[in-house]
Every structure is written in C-alpha cells, then in structure tokens.
VOTIMI-993290 format. One record per residue: residue number from 1; residue in one letter; chain; x, y, z of N, C-alpha, C in turn. Coordinates in nm, 3 decimals. Layout:
BEGIN
<nr->NUM, rest->a, kette->A, nu->X, nv->Y, nw->Z, cau->X, cav->Y, caw->Z, cu->X, cv->Y, cw->Z>;
...
END
This chain:
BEGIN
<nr->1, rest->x, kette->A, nu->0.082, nv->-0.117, nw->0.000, cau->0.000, cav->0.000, caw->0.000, cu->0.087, cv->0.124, cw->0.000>;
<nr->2, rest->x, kette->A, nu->0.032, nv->0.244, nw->-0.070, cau->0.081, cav->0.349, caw->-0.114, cu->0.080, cv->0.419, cw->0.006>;
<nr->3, rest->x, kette->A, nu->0.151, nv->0.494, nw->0.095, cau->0.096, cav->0.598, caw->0.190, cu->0.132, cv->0.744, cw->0.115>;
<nr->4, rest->x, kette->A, nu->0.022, nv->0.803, nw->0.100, cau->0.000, cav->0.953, caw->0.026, cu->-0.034, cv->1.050, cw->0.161>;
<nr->5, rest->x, kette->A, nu->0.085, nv->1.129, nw->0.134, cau->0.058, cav->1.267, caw->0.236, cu->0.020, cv->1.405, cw->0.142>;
<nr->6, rest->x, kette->A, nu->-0.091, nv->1.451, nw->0.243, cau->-0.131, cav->1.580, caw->0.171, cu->-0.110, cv->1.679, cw->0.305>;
<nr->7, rest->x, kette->A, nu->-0.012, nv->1.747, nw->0.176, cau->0.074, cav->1.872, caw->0.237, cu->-0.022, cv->1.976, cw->0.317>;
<nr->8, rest->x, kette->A, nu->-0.019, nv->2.069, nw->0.392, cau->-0.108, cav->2.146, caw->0.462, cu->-0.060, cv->2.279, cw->0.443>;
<nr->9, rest->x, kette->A, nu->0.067, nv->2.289, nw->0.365, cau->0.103, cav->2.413, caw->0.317, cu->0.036, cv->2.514, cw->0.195>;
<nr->10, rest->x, kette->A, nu->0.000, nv->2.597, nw->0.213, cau->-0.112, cav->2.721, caw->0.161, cu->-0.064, cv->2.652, cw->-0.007>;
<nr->11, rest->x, kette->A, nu->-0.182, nv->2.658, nw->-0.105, cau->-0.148, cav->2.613, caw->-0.230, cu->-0.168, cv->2.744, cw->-0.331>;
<nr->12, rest->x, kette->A, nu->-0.113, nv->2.727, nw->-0.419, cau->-0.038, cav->2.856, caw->-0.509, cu->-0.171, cv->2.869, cw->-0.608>;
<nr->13, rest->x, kette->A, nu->-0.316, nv->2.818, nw->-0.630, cau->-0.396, cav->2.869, caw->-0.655, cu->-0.469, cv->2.968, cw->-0.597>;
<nr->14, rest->x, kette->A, nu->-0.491, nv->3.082, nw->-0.668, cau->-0.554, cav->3.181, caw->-0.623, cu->-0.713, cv->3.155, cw->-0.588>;
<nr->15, rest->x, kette->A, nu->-0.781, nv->3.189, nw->-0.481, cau->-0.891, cav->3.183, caw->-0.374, cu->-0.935, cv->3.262, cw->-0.449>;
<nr->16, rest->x, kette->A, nu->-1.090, nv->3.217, nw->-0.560, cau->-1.164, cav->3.299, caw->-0.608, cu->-1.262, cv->3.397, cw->-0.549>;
<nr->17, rest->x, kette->A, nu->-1.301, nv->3.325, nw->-0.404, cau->-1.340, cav->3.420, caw->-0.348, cu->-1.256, cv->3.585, cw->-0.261>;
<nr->18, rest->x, kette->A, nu->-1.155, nv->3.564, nw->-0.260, cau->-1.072, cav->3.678, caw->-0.218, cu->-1.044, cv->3.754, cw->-0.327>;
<nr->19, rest->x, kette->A, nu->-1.066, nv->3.885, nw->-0.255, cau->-1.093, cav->3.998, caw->-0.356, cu->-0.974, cv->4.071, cw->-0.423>;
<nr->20, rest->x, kette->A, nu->-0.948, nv->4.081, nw->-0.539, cau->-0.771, cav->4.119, caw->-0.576, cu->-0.778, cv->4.301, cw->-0.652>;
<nr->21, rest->x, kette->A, nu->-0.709, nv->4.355, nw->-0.594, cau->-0.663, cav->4.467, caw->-0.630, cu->-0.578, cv->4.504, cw->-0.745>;
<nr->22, rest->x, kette->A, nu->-0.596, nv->4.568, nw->-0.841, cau->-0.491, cav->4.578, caw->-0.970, cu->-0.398, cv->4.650, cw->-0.948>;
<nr->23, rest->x, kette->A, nu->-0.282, nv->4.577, nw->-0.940, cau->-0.169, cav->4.691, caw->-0.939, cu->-0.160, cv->4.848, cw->-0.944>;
<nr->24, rest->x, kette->A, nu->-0.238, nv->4.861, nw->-1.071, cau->-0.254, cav->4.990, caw->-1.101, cu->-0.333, cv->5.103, cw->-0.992>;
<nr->25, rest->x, kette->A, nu->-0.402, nv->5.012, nw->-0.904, cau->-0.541, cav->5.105, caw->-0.802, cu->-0.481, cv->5.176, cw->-0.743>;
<nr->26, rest->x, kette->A, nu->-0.577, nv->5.263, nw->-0.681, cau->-0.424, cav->5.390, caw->-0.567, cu->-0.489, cv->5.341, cw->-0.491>;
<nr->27, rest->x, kette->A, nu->-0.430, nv->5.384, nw->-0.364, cau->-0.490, cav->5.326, caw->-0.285, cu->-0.340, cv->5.391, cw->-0.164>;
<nr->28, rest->x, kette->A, nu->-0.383, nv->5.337, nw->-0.006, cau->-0.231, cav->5.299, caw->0.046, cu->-0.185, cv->5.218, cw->0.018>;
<nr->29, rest->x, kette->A, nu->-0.047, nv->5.255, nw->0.044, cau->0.074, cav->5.167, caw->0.069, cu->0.195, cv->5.217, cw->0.115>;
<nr->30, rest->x, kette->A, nu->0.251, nv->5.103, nw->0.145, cau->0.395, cav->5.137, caw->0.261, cu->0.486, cv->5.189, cw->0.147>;
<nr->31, rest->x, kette->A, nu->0.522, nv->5.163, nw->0.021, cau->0.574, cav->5.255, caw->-0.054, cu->0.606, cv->5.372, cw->-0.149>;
<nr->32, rest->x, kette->A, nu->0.417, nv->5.393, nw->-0.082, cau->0.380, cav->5.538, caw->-0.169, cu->0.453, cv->5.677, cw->-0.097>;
<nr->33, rest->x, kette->A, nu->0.520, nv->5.785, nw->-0.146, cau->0.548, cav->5.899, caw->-0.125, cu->0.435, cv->5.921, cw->0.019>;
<nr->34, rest->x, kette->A, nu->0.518, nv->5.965, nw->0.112, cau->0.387, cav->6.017, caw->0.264, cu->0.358, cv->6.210, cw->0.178>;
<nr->35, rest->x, kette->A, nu->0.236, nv->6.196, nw->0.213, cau->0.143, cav->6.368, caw->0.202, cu->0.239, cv->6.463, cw->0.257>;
<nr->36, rest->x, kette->A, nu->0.250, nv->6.618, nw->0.210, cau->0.337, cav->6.719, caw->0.288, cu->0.268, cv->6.703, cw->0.416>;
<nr->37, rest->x, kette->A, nu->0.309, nv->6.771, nw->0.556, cau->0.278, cav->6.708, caw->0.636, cu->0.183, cv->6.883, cw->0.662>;
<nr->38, rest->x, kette->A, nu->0.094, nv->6.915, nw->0.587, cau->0.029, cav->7.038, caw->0.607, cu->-0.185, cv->7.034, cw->0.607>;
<nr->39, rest->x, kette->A, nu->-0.209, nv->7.070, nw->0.631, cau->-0.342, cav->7.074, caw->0.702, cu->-0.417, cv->7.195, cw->0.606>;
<nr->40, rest->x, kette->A, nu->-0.520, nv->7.176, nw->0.555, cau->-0.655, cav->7.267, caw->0.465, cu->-0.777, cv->7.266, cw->0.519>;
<nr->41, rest->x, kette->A, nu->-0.763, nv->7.390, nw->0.562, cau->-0.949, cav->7.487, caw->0.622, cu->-1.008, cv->7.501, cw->0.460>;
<nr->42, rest->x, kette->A, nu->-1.112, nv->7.377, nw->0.405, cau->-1.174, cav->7.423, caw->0.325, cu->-1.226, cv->7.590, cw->0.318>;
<nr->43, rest->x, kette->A, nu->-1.250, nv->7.589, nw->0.177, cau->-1.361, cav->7.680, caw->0.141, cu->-1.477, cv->7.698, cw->0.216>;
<nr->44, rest->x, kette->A, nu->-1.541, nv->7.595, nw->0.277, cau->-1.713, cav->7.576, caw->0.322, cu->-1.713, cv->7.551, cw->0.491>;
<nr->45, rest->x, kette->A, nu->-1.571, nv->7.590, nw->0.521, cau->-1.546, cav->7.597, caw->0.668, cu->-1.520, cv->7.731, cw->0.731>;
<nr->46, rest->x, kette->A, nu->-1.536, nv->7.718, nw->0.843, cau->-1.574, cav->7.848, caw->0.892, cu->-1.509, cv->7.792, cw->1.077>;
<nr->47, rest->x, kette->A, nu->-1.364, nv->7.874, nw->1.107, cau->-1.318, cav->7.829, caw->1.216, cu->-1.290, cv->7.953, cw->1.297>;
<nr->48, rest->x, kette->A, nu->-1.360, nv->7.911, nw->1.444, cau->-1.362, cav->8.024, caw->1.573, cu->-1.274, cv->7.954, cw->1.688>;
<nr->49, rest->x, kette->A, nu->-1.202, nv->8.017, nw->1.649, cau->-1.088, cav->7.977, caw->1.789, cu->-0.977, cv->7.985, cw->1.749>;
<nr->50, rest->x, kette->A, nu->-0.880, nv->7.889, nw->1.894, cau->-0.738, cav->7.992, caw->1.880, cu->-0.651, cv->7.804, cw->1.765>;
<nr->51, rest->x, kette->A, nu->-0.595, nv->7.809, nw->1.648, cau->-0.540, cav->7.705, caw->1.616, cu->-0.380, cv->7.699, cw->1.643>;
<nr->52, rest->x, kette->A, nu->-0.346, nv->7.612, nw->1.710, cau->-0.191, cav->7.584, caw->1.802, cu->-0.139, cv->7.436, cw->1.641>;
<nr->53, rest->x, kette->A, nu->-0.024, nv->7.443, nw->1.649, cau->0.022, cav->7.302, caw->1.630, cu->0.175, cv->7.294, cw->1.563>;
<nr->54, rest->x, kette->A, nu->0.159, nv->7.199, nw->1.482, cau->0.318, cav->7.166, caw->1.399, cu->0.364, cv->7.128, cw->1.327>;
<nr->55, rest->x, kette->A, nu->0.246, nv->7.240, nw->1.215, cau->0.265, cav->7.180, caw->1.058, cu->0.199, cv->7.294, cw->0.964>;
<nr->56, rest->x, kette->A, nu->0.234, nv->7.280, nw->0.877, cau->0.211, cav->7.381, caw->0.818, cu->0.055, cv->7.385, cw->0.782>;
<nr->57, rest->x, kette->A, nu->-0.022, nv->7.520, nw->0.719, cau->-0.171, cav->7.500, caw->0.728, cu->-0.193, cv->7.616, cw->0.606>;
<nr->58, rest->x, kette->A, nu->-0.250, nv->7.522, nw->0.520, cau->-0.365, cav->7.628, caw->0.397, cu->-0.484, cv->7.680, cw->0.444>;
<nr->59, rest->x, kette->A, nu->-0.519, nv->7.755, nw->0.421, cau->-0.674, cav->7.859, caw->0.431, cu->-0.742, cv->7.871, cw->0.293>;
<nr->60, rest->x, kette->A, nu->-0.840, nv->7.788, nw->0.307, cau->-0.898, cav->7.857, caw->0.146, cu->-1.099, cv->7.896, cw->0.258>;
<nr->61, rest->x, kette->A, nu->-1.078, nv->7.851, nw->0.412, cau->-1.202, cav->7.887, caw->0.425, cu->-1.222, cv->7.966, cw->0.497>;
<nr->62, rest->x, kette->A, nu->-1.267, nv->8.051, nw->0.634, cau->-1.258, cav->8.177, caw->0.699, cu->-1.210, cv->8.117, cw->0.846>;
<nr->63, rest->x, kette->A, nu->-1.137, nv->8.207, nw->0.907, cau->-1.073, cav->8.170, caw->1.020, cu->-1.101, cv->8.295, cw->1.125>;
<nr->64, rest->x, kette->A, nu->-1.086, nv->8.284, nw->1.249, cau->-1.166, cav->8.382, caw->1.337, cu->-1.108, cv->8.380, cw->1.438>;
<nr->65, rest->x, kette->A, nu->-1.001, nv->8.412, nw->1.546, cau->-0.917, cav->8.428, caw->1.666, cu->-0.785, cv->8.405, cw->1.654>;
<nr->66, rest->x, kette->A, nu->-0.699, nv->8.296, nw->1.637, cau->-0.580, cav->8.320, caw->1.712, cu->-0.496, cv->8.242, cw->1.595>;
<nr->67, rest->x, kette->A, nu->-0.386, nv->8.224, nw->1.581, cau->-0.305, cav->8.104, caw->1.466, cu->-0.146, cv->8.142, cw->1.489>;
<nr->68, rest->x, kette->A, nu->-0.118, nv->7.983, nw->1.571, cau->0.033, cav->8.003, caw->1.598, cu->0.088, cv->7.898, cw->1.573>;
<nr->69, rest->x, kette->A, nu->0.160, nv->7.926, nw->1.466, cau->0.238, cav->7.784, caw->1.386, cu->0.385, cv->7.815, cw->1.391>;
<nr->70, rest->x, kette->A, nu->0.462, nv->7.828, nw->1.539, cau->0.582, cav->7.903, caw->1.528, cu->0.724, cv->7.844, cw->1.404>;
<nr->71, rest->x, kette->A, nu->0.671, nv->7.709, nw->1.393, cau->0.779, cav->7.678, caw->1.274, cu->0.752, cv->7.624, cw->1.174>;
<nr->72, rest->x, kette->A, nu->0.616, nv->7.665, nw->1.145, cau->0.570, cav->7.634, caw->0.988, cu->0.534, cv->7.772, cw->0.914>;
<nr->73, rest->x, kette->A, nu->0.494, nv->7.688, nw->0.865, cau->0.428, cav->7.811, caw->0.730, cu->0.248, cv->7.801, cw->0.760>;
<nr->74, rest->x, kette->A, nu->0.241, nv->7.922, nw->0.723, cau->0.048, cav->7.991, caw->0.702, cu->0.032, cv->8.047, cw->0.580>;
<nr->75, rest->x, kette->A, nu->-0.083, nv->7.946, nw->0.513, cau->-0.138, cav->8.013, caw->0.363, cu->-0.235, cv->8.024, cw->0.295>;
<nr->76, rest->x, kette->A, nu->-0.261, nv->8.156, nw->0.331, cau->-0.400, cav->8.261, caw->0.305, cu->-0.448, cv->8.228, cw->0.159>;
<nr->77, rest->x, kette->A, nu->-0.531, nv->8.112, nw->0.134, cau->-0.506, cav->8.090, caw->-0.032, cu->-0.631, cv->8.227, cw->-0.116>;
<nr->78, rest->x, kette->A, nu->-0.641, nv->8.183, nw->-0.200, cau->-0.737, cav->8.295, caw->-0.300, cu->-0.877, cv->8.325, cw->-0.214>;
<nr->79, rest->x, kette->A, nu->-0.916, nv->8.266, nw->-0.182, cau->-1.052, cav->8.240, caw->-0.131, cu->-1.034, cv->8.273, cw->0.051>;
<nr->80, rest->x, kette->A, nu->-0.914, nv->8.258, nw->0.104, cau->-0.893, cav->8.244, caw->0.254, cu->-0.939, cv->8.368, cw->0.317>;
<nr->81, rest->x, kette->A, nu->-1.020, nv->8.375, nw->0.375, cau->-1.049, cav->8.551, caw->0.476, cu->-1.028, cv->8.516, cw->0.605>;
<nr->82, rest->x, kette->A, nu->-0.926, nv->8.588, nw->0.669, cau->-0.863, cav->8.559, caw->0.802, cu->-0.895, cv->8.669, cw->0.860>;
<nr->83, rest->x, kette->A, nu->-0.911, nv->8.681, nw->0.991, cau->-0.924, cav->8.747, caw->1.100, cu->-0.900, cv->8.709, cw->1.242>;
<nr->84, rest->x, kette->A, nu->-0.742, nv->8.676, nw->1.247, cau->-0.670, cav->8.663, caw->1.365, cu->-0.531, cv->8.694, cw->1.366>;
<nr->85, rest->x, kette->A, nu->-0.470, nv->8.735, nw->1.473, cau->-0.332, cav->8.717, caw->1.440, cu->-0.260, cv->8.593, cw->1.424>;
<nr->86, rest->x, kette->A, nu->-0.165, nv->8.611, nw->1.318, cau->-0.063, cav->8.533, caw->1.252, cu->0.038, cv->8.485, cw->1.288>;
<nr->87, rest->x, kette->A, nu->0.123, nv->8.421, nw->1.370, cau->0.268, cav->8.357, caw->1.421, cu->0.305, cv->8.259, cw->1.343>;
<nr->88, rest->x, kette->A, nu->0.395, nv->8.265, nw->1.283, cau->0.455, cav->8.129, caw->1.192, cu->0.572, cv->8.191, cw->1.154>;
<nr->89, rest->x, kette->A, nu->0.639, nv->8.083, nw->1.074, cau->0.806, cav->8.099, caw->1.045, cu->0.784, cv->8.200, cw->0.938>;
<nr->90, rest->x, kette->A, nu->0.689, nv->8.128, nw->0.764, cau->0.651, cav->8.185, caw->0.684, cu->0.498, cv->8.216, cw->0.663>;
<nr->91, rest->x, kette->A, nu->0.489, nv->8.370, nw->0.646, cau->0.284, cav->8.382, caw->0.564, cu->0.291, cv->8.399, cw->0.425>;
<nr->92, rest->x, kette->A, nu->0.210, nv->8.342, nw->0.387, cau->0.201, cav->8.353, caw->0.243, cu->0.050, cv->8.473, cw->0.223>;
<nr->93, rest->x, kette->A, nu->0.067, nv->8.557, nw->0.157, cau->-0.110, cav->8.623, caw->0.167, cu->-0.157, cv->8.638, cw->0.032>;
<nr->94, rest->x, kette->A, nu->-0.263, nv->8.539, nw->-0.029, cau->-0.282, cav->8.505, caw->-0.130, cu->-0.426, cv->8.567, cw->-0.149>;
<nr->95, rest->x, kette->A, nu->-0.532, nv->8.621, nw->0.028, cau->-0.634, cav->8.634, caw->0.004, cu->-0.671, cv->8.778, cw->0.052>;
<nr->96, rest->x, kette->A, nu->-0.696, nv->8.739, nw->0.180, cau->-0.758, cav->8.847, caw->0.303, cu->-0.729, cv->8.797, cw->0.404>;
<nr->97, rest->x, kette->A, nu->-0.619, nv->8.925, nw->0.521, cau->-0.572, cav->8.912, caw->0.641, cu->-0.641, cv->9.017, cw->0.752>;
<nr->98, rest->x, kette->A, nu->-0.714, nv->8.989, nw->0.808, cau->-0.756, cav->9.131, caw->0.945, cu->-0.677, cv->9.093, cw->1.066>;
<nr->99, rest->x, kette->A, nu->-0.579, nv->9.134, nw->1.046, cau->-0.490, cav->9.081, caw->1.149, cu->-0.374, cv->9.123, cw->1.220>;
<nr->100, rest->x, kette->A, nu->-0.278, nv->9.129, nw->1.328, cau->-0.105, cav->9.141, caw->1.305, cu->-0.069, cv->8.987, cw->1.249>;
<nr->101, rest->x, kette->A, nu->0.046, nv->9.029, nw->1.169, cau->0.155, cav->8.911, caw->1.102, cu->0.274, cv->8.924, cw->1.209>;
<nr->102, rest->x, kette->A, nu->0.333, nv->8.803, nw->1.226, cau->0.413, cav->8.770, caw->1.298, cu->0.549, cv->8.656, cw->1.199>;
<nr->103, rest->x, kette->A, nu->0.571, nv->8.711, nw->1.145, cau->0.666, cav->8.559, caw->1.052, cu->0.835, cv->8.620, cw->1.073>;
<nr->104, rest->x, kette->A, nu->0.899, nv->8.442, nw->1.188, cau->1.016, cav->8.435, caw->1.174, cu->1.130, cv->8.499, cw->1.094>;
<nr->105, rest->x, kette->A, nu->1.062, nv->8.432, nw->0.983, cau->1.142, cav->8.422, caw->0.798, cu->1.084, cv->8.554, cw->0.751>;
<nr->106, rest->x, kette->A, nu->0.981, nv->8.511, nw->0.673, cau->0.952, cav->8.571, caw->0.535, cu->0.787, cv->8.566, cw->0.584>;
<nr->107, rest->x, kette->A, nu->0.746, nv->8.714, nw->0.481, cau->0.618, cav->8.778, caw->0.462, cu->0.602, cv->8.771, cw->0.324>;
<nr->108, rest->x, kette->A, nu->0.530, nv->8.727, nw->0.265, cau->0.454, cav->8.727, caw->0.121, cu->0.348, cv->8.782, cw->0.106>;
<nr->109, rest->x, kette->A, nu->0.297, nv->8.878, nw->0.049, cau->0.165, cav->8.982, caw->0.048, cu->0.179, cv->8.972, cw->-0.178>;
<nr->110, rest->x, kette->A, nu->0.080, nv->8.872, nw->-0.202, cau->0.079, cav->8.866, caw->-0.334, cu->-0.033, cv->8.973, cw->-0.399>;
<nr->111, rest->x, kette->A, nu->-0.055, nv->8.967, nw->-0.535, cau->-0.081, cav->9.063, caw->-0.587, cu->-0.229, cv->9.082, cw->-0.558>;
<nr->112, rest->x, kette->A, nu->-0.297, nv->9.045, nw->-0.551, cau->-0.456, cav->8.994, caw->-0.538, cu->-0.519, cv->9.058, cw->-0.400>;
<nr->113, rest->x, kette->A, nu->-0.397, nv->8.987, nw->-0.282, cau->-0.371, cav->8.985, caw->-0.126, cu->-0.388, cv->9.125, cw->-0.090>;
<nr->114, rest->x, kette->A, nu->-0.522, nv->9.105, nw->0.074, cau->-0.514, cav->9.218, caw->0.111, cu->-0.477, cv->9.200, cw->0.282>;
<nr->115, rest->x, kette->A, nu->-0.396, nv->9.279, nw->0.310, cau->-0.382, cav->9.266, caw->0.483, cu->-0.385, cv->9.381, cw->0.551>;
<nr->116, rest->x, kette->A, nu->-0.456, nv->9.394, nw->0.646, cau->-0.478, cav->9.500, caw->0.712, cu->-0.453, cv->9.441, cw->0.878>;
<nr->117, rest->x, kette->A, nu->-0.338, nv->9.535, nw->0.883, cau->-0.248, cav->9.479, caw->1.092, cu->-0.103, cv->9.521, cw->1.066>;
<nr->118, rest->x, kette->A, nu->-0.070, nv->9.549, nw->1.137, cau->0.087, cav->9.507, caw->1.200, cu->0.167, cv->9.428, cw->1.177>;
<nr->119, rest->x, kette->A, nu->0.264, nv->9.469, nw->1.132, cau->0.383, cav->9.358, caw->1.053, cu->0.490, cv->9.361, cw->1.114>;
<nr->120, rest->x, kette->A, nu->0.486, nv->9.185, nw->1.198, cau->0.641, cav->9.222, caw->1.242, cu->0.712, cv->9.081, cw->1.168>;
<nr->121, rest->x, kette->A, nu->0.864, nv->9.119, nw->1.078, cau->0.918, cav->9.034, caw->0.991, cu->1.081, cv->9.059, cw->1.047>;
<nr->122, rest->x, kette->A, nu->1.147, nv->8.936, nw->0.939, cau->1.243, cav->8.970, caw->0.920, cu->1.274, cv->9.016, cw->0.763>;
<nr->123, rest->x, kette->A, nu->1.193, nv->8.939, nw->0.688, cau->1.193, cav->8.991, caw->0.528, cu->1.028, cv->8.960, cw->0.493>;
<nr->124, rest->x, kette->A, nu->1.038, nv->9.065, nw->0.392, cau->0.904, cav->9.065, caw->0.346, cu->0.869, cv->9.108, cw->0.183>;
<nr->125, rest->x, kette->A, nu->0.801, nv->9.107, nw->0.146, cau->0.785, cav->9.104, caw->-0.040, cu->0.595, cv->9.134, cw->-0.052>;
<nr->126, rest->x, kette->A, nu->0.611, nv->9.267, nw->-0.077, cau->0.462, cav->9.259, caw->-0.154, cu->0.481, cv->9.307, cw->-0.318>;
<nr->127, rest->x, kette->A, nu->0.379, nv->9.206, nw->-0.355, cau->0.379, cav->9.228, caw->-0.493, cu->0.278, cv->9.346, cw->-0.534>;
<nr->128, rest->x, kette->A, nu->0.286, nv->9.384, nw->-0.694, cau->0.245, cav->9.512, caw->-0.710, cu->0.094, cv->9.438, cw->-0.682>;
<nr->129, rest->x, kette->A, nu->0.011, nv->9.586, nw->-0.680, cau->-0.119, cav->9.493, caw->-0.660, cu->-0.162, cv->9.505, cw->-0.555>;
<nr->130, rest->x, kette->A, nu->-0.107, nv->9.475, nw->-0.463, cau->-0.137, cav->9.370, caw->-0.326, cu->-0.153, cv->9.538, cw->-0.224>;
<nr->131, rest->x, kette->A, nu->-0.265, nv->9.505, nw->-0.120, cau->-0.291, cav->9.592, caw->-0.038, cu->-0.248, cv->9.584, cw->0.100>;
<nr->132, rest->x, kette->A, nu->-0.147, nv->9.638, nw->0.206, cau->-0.093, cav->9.672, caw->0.302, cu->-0.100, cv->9.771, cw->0.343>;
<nr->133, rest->x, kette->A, nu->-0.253, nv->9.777, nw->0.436, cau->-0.231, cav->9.855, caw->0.590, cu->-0.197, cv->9.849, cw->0.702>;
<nr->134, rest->x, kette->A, nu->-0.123, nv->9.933, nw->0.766, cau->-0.068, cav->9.873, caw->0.907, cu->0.115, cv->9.922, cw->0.937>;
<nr->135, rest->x, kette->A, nu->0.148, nv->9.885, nw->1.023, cau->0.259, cav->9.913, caw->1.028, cu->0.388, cv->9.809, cw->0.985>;
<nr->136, rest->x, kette->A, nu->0.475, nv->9.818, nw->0.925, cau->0.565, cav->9.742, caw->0.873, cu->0.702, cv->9.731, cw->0.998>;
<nr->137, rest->x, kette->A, nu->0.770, nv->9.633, nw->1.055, cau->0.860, cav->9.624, caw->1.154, cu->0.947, cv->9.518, cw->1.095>;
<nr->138, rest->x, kette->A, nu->1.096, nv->9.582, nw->1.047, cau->1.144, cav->9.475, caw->0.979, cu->1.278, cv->9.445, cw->1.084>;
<nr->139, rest->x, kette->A, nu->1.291, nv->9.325, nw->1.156, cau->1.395, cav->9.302, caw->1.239, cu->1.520, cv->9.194, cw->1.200>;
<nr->140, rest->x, kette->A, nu->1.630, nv->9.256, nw->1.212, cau->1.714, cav->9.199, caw->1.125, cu->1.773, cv->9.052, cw->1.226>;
<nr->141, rest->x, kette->A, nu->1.724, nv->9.035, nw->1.347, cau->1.715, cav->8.845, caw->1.416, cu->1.597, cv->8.849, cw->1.402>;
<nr->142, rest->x, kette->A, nu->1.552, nv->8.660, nw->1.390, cau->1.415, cav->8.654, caw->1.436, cu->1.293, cv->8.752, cw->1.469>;
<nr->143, rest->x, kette->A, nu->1.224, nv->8.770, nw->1.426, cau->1.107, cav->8.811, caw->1.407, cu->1.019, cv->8.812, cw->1.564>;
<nr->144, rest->x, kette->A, nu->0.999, nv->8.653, nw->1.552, cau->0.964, cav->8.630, caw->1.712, cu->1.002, cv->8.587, cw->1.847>;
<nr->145, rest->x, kette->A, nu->1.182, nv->8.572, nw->1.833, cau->1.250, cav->8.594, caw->1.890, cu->1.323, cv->8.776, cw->1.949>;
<nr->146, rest->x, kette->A, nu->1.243, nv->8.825, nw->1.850, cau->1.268, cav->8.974, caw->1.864, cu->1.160, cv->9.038, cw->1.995>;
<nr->147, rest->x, kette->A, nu->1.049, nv->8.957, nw->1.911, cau->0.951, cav->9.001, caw->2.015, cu->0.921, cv->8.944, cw->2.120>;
<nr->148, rest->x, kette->A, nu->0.995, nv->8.834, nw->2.176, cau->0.973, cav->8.803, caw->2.278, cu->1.123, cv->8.847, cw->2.382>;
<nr->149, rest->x, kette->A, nu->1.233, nv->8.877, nw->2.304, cau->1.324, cav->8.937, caw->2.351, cu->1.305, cv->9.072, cw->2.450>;
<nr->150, rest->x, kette->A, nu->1.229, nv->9.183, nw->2.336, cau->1.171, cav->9.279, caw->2.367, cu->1.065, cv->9.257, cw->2.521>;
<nr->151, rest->x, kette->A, nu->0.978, nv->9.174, nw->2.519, cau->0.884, cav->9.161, caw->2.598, cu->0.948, cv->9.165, cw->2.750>;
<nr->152, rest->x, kette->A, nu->1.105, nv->9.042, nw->2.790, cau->1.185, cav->9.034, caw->2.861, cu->1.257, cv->9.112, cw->2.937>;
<nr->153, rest->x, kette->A, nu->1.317, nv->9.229, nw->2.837, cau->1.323, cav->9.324, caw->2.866, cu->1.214, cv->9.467, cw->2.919>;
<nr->154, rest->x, kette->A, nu->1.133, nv->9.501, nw->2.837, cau->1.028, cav->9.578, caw->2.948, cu->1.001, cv->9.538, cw->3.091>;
<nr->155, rest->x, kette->A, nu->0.992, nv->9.386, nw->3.071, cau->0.956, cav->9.354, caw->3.255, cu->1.072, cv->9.359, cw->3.317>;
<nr->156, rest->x, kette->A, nu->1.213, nv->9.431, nw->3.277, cau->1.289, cav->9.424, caw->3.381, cu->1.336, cv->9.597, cw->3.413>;
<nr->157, rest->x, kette->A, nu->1.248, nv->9.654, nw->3.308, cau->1.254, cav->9.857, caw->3.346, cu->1.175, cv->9.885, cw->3.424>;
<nr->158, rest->x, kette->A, nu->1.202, nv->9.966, nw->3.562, cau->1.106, cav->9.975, caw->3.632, cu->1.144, cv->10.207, cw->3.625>;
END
C-alpha cells in the first residue's frame, strides 16, 4: 500500500473568493510617497478659535481668533479671509488678512492679497497689486525671537 501525504502548506492557486486589487489602483501603501505634512481649512469651513500646532496650514475657508504655527508656514489661499493674528516661520497672503503678522522668515503679500495689521518680519515682499495697511517692523534676528526678547526686557525697566 501506497501511503500519500497531503501537504497542509497554503497552495499557489488563487482563492476565487478573495478579492484582488490591480496593481494599477491607488490606494495605500507602505511605498507610496507620505502627504506634505500640512493641514486645509476648506472653502465651506468656517473656524472660531485659537489654532496651536506643527505643521504647516492652507486657508482657502474663513478663520476667526488666534493662529500660531511658530515653525511652519500659514497660507491665506485665494478664497482664505482671516481674522486673527498670525505667528509662523513663513505667511504667504494670497487672500484676506484682518490681522497682526508675525513671521520668523519671510512675509509674502501677493498681488490679489489684502492685509490690514501690523507687521512684524524679518523679510518681506509685496507684490504690485497687493494691499498693506498697518505698520511694517522689519527686524534683522528673528522676528519672534525679537519680540519676545523685547517683551523680557520691558519687565525688567522699572
């Protein structure tokens, strides 16, 4: 007599019932490119309060109190209407600002862009076009290292 063993190891026909994905699908995966690591206030959003964090953030929808992104970037897109003050490394102002600007780096006020506040920079660029009211403060360290420098000092003049 023959003794026949049947193997228990998984067999190389494909399980018609399991569902197969085409190469081509998007989808995740562990070797797709990761997203910039930045955050979008639609158009059809509408945000009241103060936003803290640690990444950079688009505006294309209306924003309302506070925005402190001390080492990213903030960007006021076409559509963005802001009304808070600004802290970040870089602003980009692509829309509408009611605000003070606060940027480390660099201030961008594009052609379209309107901001109305207080500007405290270390460099800044408005294009023709573009509307700036307010006061301009250009500090040749840090921006918000300036101003918190400054702050340090008053509490020690009596």
């Amino acid at each position: 007599m023959l003794d026949q063993r049947v193997d228990a190891a998984p067999s190389k026909v494909p399980d018609p019932t399991r569902q197969m994905r085409p190469s081509n699908a998007s989808g995740p995966s562990s070797s797709a490119p990761l997203l910039s690591d930045r955050s979008t206030i639609g158009k059809s959003l509408l945000i009241k309060g103060e936003i803290t964090g640690s990444e950079s953030l688009y505006i294309e929808g209306k924003v309302e109190g506070s925005i402190d992104l001390p080492g990213d970037r903030v960007t006021v897109g076409r559509n963005g209407r802001v009304s808070a003050n600004i802290a970040a490394r870089d602003i980009v102002v692509l829309g509408e600002v009611l605000g003070g600007c606060k940027a480390s780096d660099y201030l961008e006020i594009r052609s379209e862009a309107s901001l109305y506040g207080d500007v405290v920079v270390s460099r800044i660029s408005v294009e023709d076009g573009a509307l700036l009211t307010g006061s301009v403060d250009i500090r040749r360290e840090s921006a918000l290292e300036a101003v918190d420098h400054e702050q340090v000092e008053f509490s020690h003049v009596n």
